[in-house]
C-alpha positions as CSV (number, residue, x, y, z in Angstrom):
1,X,13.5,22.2,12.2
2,X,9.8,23.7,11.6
3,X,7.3,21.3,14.0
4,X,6.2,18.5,12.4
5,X,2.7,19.6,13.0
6,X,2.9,22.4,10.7
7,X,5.1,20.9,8.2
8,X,3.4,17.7,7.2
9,X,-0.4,18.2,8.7
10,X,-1.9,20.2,5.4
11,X,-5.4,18.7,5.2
12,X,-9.1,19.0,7.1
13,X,-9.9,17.7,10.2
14,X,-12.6,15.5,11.0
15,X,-15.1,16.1,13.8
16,X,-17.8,14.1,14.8
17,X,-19.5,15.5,18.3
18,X,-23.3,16.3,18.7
19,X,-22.5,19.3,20.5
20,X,-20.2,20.9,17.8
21,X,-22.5,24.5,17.9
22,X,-23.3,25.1,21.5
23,X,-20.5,22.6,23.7
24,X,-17.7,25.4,25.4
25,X,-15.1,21.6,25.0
26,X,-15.6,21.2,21.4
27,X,-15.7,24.7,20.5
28,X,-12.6,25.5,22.0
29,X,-10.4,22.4,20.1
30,X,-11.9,23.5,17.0
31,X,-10.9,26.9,17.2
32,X,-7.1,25.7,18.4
33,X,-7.5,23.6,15.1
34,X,-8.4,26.6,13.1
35,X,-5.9,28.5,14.6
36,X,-3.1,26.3,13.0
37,X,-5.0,27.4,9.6
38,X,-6.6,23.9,9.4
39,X,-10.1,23.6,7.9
40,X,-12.6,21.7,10.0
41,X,-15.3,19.5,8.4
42,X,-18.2,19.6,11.4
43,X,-20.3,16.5,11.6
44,X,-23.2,16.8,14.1
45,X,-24.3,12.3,13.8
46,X,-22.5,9.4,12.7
47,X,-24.7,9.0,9.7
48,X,-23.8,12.5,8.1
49,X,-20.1,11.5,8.3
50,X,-20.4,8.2,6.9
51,X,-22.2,9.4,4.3
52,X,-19.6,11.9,3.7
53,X,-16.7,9.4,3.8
54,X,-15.8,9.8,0.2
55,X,-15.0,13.3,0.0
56,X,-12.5,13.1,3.0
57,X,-9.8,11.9,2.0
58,X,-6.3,12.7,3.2
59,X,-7.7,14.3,6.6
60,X,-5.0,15.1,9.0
61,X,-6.6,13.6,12.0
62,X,-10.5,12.3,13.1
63,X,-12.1,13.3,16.2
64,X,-15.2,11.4,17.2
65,X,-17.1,11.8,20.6
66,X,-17.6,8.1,22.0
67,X,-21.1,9.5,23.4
68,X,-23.2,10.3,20.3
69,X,-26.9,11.4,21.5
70,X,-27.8,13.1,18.4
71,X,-28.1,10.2,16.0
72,X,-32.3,10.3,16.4
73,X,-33.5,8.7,13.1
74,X,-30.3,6.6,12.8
75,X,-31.3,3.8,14.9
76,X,-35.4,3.0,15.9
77,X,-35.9,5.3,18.6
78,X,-36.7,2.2,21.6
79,X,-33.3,0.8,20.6
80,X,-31.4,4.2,21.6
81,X,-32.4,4.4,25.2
82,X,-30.6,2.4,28.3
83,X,-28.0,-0.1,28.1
84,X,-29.2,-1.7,24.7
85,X,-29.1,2.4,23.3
86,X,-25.9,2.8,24.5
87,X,-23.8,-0.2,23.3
88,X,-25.5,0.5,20.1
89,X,-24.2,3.8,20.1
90,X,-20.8,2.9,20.7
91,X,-20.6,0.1,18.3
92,X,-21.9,3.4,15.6
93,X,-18.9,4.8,16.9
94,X,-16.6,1.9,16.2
95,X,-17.9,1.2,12.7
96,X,-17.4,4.5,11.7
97,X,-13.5,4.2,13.0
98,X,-13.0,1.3,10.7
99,X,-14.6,2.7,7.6
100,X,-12.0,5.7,8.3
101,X,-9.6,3.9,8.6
102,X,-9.9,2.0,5.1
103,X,-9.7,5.2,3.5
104,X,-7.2,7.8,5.3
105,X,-4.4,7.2,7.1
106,X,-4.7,9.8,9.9
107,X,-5.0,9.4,13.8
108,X,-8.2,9.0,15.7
109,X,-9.1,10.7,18.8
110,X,-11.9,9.1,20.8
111,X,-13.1,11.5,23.1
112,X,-14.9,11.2,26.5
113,X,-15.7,12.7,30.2
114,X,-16.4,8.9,30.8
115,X,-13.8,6.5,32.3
116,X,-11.0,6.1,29.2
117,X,-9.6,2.8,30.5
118,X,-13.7,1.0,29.8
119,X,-13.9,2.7,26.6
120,X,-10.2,1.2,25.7
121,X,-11.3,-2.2,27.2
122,X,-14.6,-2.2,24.6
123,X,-11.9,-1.3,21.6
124,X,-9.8,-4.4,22.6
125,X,-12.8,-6.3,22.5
126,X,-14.0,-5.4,19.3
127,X,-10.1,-5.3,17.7
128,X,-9.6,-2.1,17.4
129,X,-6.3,-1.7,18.9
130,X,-5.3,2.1,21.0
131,X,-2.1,0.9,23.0
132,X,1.4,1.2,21.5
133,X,2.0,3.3,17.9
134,X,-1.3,2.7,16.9
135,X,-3.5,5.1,15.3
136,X,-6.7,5.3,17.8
137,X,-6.6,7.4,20.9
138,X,-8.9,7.7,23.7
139,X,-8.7,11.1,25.7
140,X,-10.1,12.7,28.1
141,X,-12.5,15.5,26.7
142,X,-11.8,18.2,29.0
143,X,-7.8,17.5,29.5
144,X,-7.5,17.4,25.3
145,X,-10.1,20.1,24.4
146,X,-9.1,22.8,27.1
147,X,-5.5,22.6,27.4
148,X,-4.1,24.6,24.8
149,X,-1.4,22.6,23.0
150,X,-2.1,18.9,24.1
151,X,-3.5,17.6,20.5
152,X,-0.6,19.4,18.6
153,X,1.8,17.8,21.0
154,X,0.2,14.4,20.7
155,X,0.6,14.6,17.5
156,X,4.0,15.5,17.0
157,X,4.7,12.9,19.6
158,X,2.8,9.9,17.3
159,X,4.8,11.3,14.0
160,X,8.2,11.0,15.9
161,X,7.8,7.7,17.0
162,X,6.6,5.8,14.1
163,X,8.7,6.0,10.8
164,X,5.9,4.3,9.4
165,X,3.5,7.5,9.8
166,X,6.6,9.6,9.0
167,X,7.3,8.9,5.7
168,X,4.0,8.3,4.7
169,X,2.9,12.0,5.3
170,X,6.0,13.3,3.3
171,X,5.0,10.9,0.4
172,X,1.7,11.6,0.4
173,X,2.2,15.6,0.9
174,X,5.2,16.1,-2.2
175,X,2.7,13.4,-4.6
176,X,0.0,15.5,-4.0
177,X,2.2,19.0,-4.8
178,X,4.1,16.8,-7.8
179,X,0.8,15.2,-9.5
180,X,-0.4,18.5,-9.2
181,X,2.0,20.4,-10.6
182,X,2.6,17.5,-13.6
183,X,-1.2,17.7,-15.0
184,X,-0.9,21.3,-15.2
185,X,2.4,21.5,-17.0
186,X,0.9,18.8,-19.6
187,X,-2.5,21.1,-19.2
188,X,-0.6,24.3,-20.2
189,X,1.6,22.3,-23.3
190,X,-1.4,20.9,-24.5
191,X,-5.2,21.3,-23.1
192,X,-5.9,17.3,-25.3
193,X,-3.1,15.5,-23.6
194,X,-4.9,12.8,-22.5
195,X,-6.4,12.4,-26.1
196,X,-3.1,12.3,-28.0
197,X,-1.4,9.9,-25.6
198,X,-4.2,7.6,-26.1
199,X,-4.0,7.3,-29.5
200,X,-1.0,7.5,-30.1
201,X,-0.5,4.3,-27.7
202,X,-3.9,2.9,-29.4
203,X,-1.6,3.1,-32.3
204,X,1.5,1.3,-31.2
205,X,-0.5,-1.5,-30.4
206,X,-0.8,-1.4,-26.4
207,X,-3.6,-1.3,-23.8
208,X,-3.7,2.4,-24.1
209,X,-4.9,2.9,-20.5
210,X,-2.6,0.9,-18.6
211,X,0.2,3.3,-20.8
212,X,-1.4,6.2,-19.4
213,X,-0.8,4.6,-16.0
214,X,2.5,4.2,-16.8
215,X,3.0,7.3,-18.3
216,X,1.8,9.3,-15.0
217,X,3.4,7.6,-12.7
218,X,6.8,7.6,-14.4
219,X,6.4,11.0,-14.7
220,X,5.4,12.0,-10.9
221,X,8.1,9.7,-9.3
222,X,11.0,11.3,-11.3
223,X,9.9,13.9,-10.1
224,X,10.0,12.8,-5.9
225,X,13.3,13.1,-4.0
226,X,12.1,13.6,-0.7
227,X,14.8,15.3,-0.4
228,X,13.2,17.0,3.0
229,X,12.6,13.8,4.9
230,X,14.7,13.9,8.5
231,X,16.7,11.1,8.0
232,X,16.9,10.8,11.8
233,X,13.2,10.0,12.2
234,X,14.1,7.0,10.2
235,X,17.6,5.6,11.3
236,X,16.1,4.1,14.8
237,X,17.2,1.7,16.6
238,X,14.4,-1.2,17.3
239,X,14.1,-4.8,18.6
240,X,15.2,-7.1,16.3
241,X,13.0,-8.2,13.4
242,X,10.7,-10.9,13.7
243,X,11.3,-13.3,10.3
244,X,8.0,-14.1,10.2
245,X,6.6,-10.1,9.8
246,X,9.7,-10.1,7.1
247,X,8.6,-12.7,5.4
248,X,5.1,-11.0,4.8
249,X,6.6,-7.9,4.1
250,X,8.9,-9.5,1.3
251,X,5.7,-11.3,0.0
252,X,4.0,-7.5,-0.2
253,X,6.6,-6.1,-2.1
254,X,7.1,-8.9,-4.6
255,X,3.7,-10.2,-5.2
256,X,0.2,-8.3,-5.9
257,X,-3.0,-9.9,-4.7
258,X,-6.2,-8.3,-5.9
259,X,-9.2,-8.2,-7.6
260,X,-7.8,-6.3,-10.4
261,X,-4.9,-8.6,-11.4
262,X,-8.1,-10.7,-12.8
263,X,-9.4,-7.8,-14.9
264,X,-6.1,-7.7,-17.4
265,X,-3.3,-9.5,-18.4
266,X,0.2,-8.4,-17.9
267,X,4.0,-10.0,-17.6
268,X,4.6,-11.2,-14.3
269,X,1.0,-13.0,-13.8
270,X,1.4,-16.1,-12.2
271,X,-0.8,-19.4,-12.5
272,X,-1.0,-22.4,-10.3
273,X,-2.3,-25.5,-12.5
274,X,-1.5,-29.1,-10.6
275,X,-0.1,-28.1,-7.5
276,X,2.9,-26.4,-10.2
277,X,3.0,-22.4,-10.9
278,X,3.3,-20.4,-14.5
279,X,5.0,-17.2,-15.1
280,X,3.8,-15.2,-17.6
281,X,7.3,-13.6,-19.4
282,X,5.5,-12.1,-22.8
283,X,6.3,-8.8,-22.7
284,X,3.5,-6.3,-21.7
285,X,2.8,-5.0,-25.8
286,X,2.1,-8.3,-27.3
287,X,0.1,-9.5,-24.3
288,X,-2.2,-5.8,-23.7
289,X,-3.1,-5.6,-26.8
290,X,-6.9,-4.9,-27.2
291,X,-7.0,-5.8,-30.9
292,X,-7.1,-9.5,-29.6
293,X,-9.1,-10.6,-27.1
294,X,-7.7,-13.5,-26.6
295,X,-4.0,-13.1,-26.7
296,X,-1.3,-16.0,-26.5
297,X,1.0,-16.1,-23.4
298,X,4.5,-18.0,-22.4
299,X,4.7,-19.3,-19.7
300,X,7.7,-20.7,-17.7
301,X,7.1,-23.7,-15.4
302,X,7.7,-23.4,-12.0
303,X,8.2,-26.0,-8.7
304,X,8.5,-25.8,-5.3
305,X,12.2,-26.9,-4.0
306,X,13.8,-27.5,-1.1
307,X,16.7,-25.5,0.1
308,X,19.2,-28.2,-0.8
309,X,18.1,-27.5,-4.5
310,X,19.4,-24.0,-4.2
311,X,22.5,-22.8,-4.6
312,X,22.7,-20.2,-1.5
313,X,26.5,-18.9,-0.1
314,X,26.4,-16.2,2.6
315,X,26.3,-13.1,2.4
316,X,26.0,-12.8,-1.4
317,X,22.5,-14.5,-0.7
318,X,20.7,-17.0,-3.4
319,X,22.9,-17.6,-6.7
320,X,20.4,-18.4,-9.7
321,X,21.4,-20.5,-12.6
322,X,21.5,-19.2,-15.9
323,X,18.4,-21.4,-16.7
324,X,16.6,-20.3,-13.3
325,X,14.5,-17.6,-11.7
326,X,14.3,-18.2,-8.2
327,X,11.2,-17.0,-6.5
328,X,10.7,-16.7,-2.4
329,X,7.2,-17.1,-0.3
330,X,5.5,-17.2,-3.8
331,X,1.8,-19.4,-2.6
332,X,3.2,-19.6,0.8
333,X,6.4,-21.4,-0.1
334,X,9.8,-21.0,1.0
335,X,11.3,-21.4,-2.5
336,X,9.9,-21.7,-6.2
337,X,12.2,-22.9,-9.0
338,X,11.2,-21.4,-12.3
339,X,13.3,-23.0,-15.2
340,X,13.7,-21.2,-18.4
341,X,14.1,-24.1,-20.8
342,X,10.4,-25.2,-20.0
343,X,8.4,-22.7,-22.1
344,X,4.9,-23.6,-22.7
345,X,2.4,-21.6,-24.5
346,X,-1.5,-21.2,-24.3
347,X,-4.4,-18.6,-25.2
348,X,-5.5,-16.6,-21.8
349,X,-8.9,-17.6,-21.9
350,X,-7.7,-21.3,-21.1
351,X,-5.4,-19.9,-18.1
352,X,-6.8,-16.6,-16.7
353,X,-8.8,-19.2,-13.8
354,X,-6.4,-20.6,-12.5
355,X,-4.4,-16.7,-11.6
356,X,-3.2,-16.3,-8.1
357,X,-1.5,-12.9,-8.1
358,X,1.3,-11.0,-10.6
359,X,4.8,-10.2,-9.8
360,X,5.5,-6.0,-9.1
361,X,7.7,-4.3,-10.9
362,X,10.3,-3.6,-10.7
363,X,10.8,-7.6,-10.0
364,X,9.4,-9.0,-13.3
365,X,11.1,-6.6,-15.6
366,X,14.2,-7.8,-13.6
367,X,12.9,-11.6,-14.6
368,X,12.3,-10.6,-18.1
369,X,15.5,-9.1,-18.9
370,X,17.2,-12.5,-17.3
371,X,15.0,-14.2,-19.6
372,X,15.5,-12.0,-22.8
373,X,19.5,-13.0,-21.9
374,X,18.9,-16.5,-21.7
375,X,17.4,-16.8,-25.1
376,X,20.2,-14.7,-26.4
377,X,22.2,-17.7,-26.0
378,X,20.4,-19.5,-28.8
379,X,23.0,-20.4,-31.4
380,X,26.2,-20.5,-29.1
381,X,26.8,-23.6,-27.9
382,X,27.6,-24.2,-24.2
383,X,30.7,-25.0,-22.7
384,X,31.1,-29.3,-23.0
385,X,31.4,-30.5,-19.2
386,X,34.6,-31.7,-20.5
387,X,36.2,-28.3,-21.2
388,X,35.4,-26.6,-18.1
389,X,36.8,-29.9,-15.9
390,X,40.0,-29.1,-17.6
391,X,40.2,-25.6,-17.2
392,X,39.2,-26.0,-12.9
393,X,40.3,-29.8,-12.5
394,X,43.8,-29.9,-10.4
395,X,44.5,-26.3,-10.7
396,X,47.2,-24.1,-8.5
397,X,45.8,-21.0,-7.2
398,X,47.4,-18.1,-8.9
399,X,49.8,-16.2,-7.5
């Protein structure tokens, strides 16, 4: 297998040190990091590479010197001298980890000639964690920057042990190659794609930008096998799962929480009226419409249970009626109880205030579809109890 360096670290690196042009350390890590044909993007003060942050994304790794002298005209110049200079240094230093950190998911090496177990001591403090498979390490400056190797090994070391890091750099490398490669085929069928696709969904009647969304994204993802991903990086044993930590991650997957739920409306939006919730289950193209502002929704009620109301049998998991759609750590509850046979209806304008987040796909179009069958049922009566005691009442097992 090729290193994992060279196979999934394809972007620019970050350095921040004041001593990039004339300091032998420095100089000699970023020509091992050219070396491994990896562009470097220089900063010589903290405020030129915050003020760059933008137009870094998807860096490989970050290398920041904890000592910063050059930052004259950053701070007032009495502030930047003795004890008070230096902790105001360092927190620069900190700031700009977390600001990284937002935007790229990359390792960050902290380097110093000063004592490594203070500076780690200060990162605790401020919670910015280095210890375990965490993403901040602090280094010596003259062990990392002068012996040749040591930051590609760290590296590959960091990759190996944390699936988490793993898969996210072969994601992010084959979306980039895939998105890339999709606009151009569209670009090279047809220069006005964009153009046509948005009238023509303009026409049908949809929100002609979220089916653009859709559009893309369908059309990158079918195109994503991972097919390359080292399965064996991934099948590892661990400690056994806390249920708390899974509960969380469930509630990730199912529910989005964001600004931007509150900026459209879409199937799957959820309300929460007195202390009882609202699913939205009108599909997406009467509801995204732009031609009406103020669109009509349906909502099913929903009601937090206790388990007893649920029908649960190991290991098939939670059994839903026909007439419900069972919903887990929705609001912070163990269990929501949505029944289909309470259908309200209301305009948007009268609900949108009361929205707490919107079920992901492909979970709502699961609940739609369960819903779609349910009203199928409309005009076929239902089995009398009376019937279906006599076909289960006293019964032999069959041979």
């Amino acid at each position: 297998m090729v290193g994992l360096f060279k196979e999934l670290c394809k972007g620019p690196v970050v350095v921040v040190d004041d001593g990039i042009d004339d300091e032998p350390q420095i100089k000699q890590l970023i020509k091992e990091i050219e070396s491994n044909n990896l562009p470097v993007l220089g900063f010589k003060t903290i405020a030129d590479a915050r003020n760059k942050l933008n137009g870094i994304l998807f860096s490989n790794f970050f290398i920041i010197d904890w000592r910063m002298d050059d930052t004259k005209g950053e701070k007032p110049l009495e502030v930047q001298t003795g004890t008070t200079g230096e902790a105001m240094l360092e927190q620069e230093v900190m700031d700009l980890i977390r600001e990284f950190q937002k935007i790229c998911l990359a390792p960050i090496f902290i380097l110093s000639n000063f004592n490594t177990e203070d500076i780690v001591s200060k990162l605790k403090v401020a919670g910015i964690i280095t210890d375990g498979k965490n993403y901040v390490f602090v280094e010596n400056k003259n062990v990392l920057c002068t012996t040749h190797g040591s930051l590609v090994a760290k590296i590959e070391t960091w990759i190996k042990e944390s699936p988490h890091i793993y898969l996210a750099k072969c994601w992010t490398n084959e979306w980039l190659s895939r998105n890339t490669k999709i606009f151009w085929d569209l670009f090279d069928i047809n220069h006005s794609w964009p153009v046509s696709f948005y009238h023509s969904f303009k026409k049908d009647g949809v929100d002609p930008i979220l089916a653009l969304r859709d559009t893309i994204f369908q059309l990158v993802s079918s195109e994503i096998s991972l097919s390359l991903v080292d399965e064996t990086l991934l099948n590892l044993d661990i400690e056994e799962d806390d249920v708390e930590s899974l509960k969380k991650l469930y509630t990730r997957l199912v529910y989005i929480c964001n600004d931007d739920i509150k900026k459209e409306i879409r199937p799957g939006d959820i309300f929460k009226k007195d202390n009882s919730y609202y699913l939205n289950i009108r599909p997406e193209c009467d509801t995204t419409t732009r031609a009406d502002p103020d669109p009509e929704i349906y909502l099913l009620k929903g009601d937090v249970k206790a388990h007893s109301d649920v029908n649960y049998k190991s290991p098939y998991g939670i059994l839903e009626r026909e007439n419900q759609i069972v919903m887990l750590f929705l609001d912070g509850n163990d269990i929501v109880v949505f029944d289909k046979r309470k259908l309200s209806q209301g305009n948007y304008s009268k609900w949108k205030d009361y929205k707490i987040c919107r079920v992901a796909t492909p979970f709502i179009t699961k609940y739609r579809h369960s819903y779609s069958s349910y009203l199928g049922r409309f005009g076929v009566p239902s089995y009398p109890i009376q019937i279906v005691d006599s076909i289960f009442k006293n019964k032999k097992p069959s041979s």
